[in-house]
C-alpha positions as CSV (number, residue, x, y, z in Angstrom):
1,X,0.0,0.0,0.0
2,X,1.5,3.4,-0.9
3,X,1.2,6.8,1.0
4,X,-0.2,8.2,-2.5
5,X,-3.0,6.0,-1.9
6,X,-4.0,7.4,1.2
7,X,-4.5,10.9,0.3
8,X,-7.6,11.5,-1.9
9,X,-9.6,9.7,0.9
10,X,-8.9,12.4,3.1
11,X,-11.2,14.9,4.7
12,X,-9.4,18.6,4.5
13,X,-8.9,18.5,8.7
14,X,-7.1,15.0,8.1
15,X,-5.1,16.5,4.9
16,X,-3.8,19.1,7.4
17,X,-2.9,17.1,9.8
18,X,-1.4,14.2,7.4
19,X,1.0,17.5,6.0
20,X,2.6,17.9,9.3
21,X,3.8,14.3,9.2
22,X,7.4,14.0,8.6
23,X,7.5,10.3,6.5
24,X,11.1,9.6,8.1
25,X,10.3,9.5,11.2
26,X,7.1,7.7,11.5
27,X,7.8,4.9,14.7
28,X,8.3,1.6,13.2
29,X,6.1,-0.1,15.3
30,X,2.7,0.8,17.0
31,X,0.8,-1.0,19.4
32,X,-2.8,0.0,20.9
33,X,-5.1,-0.5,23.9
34,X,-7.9,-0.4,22.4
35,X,-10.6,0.5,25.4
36,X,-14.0,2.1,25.7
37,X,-16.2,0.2,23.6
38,X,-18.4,-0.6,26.3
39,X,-18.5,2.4,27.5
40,X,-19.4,4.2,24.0
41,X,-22.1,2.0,24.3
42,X,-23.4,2.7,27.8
43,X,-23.2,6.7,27.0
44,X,-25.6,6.0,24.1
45,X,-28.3,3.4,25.9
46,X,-27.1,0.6,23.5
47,X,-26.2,-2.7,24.0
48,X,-22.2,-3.6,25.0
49,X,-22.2,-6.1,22.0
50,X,-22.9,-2.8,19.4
51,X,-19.7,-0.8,21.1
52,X,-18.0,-4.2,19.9
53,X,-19.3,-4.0,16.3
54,X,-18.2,-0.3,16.1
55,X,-14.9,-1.2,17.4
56,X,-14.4,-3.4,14.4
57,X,-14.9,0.0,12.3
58,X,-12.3,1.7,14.1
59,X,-9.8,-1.5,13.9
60,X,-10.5,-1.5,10.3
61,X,-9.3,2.2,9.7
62,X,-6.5,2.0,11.7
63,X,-5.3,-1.2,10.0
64,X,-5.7,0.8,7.0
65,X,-4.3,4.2,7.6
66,X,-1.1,2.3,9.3
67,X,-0.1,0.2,5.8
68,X,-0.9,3.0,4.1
69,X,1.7,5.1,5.6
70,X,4.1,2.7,5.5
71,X,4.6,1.6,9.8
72,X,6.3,-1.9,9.9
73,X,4.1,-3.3,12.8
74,X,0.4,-2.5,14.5
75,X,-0.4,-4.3,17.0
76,X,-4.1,-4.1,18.2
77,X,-5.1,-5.4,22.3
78,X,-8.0,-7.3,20.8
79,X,-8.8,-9.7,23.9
80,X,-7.0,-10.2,27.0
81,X,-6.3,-13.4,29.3
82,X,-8.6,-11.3,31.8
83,X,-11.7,-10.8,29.2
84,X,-12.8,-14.2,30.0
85,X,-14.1,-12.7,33.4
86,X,-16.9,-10.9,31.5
87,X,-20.1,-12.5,31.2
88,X,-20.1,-15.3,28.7
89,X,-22.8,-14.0,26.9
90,X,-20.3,-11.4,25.9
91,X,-17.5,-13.6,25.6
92,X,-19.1,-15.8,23.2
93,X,-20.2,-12.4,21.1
94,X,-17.0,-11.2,21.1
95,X,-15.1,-15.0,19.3
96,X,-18.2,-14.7,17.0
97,X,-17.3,-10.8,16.2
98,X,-13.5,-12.3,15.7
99,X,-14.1,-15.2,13.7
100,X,-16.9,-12.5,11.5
101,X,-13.7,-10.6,11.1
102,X,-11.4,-12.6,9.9
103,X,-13.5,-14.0,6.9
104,X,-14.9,-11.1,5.8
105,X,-11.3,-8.7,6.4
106,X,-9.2,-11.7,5.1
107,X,-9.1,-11.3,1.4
108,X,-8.4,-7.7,2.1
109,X,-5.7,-8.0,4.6
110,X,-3.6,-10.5,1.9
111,X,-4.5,-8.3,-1.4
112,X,-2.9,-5.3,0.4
113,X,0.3,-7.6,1.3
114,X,-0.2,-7.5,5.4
115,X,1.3,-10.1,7.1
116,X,-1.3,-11.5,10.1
117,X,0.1,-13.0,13.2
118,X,-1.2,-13.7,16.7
119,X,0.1,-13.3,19.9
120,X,-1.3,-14.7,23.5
121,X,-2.5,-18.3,24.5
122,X,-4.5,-19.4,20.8
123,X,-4.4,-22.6,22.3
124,X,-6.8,-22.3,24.7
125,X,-9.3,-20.4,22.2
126,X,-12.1,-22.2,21.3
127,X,-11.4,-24.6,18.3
128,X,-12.8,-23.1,15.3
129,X,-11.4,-19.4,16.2
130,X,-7.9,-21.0,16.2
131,X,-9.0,-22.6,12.7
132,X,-9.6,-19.3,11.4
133,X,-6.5,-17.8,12.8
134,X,-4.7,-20.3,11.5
135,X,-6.1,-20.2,7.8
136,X,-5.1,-16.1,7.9
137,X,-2.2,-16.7,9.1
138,X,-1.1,-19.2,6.5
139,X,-2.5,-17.4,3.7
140,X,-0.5,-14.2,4.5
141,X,2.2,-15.8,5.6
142,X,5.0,-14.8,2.6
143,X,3.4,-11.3,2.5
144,X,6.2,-8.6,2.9
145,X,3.8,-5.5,3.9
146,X,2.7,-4.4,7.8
147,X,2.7,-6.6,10.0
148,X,-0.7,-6.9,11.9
149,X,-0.1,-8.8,15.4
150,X,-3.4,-9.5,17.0
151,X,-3.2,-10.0,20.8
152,X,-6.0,-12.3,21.8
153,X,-6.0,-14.3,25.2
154,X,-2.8,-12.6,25.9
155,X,-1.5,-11.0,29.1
156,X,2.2,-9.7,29.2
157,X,3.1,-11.7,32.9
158,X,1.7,-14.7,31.1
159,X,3.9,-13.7,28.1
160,X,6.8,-13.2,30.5
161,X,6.2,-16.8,32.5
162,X,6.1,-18.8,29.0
163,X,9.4,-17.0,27.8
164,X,11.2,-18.1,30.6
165,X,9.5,-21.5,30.7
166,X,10.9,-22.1,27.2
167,X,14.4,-20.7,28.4
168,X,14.3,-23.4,30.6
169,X,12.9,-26.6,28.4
170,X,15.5,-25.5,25.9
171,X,18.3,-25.4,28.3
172,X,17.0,-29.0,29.6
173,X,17.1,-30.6,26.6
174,X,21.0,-29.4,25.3
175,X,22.4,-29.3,28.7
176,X,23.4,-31.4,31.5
177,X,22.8,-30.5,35.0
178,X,25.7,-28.8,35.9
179,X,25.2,-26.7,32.7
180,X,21.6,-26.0,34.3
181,X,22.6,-25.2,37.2
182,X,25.0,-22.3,36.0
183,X,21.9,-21.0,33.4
184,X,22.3,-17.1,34.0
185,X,19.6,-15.6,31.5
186,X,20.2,-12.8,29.5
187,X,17.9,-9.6,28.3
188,X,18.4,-11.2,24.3
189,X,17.5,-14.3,25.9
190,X,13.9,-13.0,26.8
191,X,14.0,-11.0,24.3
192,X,14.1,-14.2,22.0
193,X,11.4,-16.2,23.4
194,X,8.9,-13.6,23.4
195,X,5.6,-13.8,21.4
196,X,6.9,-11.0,19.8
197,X,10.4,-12.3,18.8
198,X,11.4,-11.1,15.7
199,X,9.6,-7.9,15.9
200,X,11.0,-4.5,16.5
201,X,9.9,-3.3,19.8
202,X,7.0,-0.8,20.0
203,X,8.1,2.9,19.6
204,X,4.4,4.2,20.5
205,X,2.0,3.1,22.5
206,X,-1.6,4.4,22.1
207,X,-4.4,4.2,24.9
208,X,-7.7,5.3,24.1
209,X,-10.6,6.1,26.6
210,X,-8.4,8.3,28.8
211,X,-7.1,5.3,31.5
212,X,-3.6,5.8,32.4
213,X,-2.4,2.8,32.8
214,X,-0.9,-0.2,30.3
215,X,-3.3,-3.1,30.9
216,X,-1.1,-6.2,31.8
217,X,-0.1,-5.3,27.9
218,X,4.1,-5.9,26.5
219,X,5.2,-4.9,29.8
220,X,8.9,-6.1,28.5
221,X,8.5,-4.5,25.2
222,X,7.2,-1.0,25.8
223,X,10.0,0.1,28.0
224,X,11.3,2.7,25.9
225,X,7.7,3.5,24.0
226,X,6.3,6.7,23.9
227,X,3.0,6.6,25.4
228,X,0.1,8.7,23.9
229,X,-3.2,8.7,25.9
230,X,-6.5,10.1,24.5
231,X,-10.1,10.3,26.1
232,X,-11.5,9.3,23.1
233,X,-13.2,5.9,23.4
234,X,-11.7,3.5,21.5
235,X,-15.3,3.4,18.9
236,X,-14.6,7.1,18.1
237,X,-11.1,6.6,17.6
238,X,-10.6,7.6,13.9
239,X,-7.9,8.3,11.2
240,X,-7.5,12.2,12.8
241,X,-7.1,10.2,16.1
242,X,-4.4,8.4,14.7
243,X,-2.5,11.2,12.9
244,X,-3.0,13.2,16.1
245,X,-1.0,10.9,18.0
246,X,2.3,10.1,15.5
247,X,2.2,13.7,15.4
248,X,2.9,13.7,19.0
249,X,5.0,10.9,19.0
250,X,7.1,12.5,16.4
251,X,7.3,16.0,18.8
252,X,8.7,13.9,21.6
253,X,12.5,13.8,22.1
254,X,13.6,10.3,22.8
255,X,16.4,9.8,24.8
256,X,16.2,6.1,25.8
257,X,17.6,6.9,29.7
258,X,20.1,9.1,28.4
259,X,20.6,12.9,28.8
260,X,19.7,16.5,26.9
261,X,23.2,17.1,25.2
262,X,24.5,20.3,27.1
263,X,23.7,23.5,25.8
264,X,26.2,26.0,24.4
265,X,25.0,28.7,25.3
């Protein structure tokens, strides 16, 4: 998808707004916390399921916008290992609105060259969720474009308990016990057993619906990410949205722990 693309669907407010951008230095990587949609849905006397639906719409047009300019990685919050407290009514609405998803967004996802993947526990989704996963996942799988990580069932301790659970195994099975004994784990060795590995780490992090805090989400990965919280709830959360926040992103100095080079004045 080309940046050309993107600009005859814009409104004149988003055209402004898309002219501020600076094309080389767009973050590489995005992830969102995508909150609110029950409580879009509460403010207008509707159903929770219907602040679901118009989540979808919003996911969509980020999805969009993201491979149209060109970012590397998106990574959406869709569902996580905590969701299953809701009531299962909602639960079971919200595989149905997943699986809905995937076969009707597919085709499109692959003809613009995204790459799906999925991180989280998919084993413990229900069956035919995981075969639909598993079909997108296979039929993008040699595309070059954005790469569009889906968190679903995921929880960063959880994320954090299975890396080091698979530093271990792999340890067991090359080394004796003396070896095992001596194991002193490294940062690259998390690092490489994440869900993530292999992906850049997130250089923004976006929270909608005004909560300031990061939801049990990449705890290990969004150490150095710029955060950008909106009120906006995450139904209303729109292409302006989005340019709103690389813009700040791209008026933050990032210094990574270090220090403001000393002025000579």
């Amino acid at each position: 998808m080309k940046t050309s693309e993107l600009v005859p669907s814009l409104s004149k407010s988003e055209l402004a707004l898309f002219e501020r951008l600076d094309p080389k230095r767009l973050p590489r990587h995005v992830a969102v916390i995508m909150d609110g949609n029950g409580r879009w849905a509460q403010r207008r006397h509707l159903p929770r399921v219907e602040g679901h639906r118009r989540g979808v719409a919003a996911a969509r047009e980020t999805i969009e916008t993201c491979a149209r300019l060109g970012i590397g990685a998106l990574t959406l919050y869709a569902f996580s290992a905590e969701n299953w407290r809701r009531p299962k009514a909602e639960v079971d609405f919200l595989m149905r609105l997943l699986r809905e998803y995937l076969r009707r967004e597919l085709p499109v996802i692959h003809k613009n060259n995204i790459r799906l993947s999925v991180i989280g526990r998919a084993e413990e989704l229900p069956r035919a969720v995981r075969e639909d996963i598993e079909r997108g996942m296979k039929l993008t799988a040699a595309n070059s474009g954005m790469r569009l990580v889906v968190a679903l069932n995921y929880g960063a301790r959880t994320e954090l308990v299975d890396a080091f659970n698979a530093v271990l195994e792999e340890t067991r099975a090359g080394a004796s016990n003396g070896e095992l004994a001596g194991l002193r784990v490294t940062e690259q060795m998390i690092s490489d057993h994440l869900y993530t590995a292999g992906l850049p780490d997130p250089d923004l992090l976006i929270r909608t619906s005004g909560e300031q805090r990061v939801s049990n989400f990449l705890l290990w990965q969004i150490a150095y990410a710029e955060i950008h919280v909106t009120d906006v709830l995450w139904p209303d959360f729109n292409r302006a949205r989005l340019l709103e926040a690389l813009l700040d992103f791209q008026g933050r100095e990032r210094r990574y722990g270090g220090i403001e080079p000393a002025s000579s004045n």
